[in-house]
C-alpha positions, 0 to 999 in steps of 0.5 A: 219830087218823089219821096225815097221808099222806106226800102231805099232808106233801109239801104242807104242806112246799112250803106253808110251806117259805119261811116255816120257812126264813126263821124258822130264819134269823133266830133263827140269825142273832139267836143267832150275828150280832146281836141286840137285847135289851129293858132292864127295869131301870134298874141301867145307869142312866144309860147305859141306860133302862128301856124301851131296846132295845139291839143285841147285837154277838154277832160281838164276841169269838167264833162260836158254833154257833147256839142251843147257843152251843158256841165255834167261834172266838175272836178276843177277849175282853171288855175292861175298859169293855165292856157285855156280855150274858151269863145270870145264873148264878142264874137264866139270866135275860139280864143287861147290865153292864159290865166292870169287872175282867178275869181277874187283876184286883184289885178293891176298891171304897170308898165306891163309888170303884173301886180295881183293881190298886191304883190309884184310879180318878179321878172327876169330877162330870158333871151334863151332860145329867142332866135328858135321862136321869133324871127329877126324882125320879132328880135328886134322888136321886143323884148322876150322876158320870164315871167312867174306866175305862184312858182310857174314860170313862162316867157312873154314879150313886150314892146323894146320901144313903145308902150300900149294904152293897155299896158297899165291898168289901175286894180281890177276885182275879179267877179266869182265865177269869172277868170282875167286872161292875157295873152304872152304877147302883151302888146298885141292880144285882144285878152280881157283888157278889151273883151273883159273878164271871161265866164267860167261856162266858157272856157272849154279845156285847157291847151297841153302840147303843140302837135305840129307847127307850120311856118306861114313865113317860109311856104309853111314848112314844118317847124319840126323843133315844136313838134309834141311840145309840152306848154308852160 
């Protein structure tokens, strides 16, 4: 096979140098800046739908060197409540939770109610709205509540009907430098009650707003309510 002329390559350079330019910045700016990632499941239910498409902050904690994510500079560390992107020590799959205890935390959890650093965290019933996030069945099923997190208030659900083996842990030690994530789904996430506590390396922004959300259940029609959602 002939090997392309340093002219023939000179052309195919001008001809498309504009293009691999403009590529090579958006996945720069997708890897160090911002970017938006697809909700596959429903384990942040009812914070987050399947179907969402969510802004990643990734200028949230730190600068890192584009597509190797070497740290550059720190100016921050994720904070209890935050919602984080980071690749699953399993699998490197991208995952979304929350953070729910930070480097030097105790954690237990009861019956699904959270104890960190001894103290019990206050829950009350929050049924505002339920029917705007979970279809009929999800209503049902579970039971949407607010949990606070130092001041910071979100909803979860939990099982109306059954409990989970992980819904109760004895006290747990958080590691310096590492972080335990839950999902708001608590009896349906894969969180660090299975895939352990998660490295500080490895969380790559933090989740900010829903851009647009799709509804796999009704043909993907748009869920025009959650569009530039702020999260909590």
């Amino acid at each position: 096979m002939k090997k392309p002329d340093k002219e023939t390559l000179i052309k195919w350079w001008k001809e498309w140098r504009v293009f691999l330019l403009f590529v090579l910045i958006l996945f720069s700016f997708r890897s160090t800046i911002a970017d938006w990632s697809h909700v596959p499941t429903g384990s942040m239910k009812p914070t987050l739908m399947e179907g969402d498409r969510i802004l990643v902050d990734k200028l949230a904690y730190d600068l890192r060197f584009p597509f190797l994510h070497w740290r550059l500079k720190t100016w921050g560390d994720p904070e209890r409540g935050d919602i984080v992107i980071f690749p699953s020590p399993e699998t490197e799959e991208l995952y979304v939770k929350r953070v729910i205890g930070l480097p030097g935390d105790s954690v237990a959890m009861k019956d699904n109610q959270l104890i960190i650093n001894d103290k019990v965290l206050k829950y009350t019933f929050d049924d505002n709205n339920i029917a705007d996030v979970l279809n009929q069945a999800d209503q049902e099923a579970f039971v949407v509540v607010e949990e606070q997190l130092e001041g910071r208030p979100h909803s979860m659900m939990v099982s109306r009907h059954y409990r989970t083996s992980t819904s109760t842990f004895t006290k747990r030690i958080i590691p310096q430098g590492s972080y335990m994530v839950l999902g708001d789904n608590r009896d349906n996430s894969k969180d660090s009650r299975f895939i352990g506590f998660i490295d500080r390396e490895r969380i790559r922004g933090r989740a900010t707003k829903v851009i647009i959300s799709l509804n796999s259940d009704e043909y993907w029609m748009p869920r025009e309510g959650r569009y530039f959602q702020t999260l909590h």
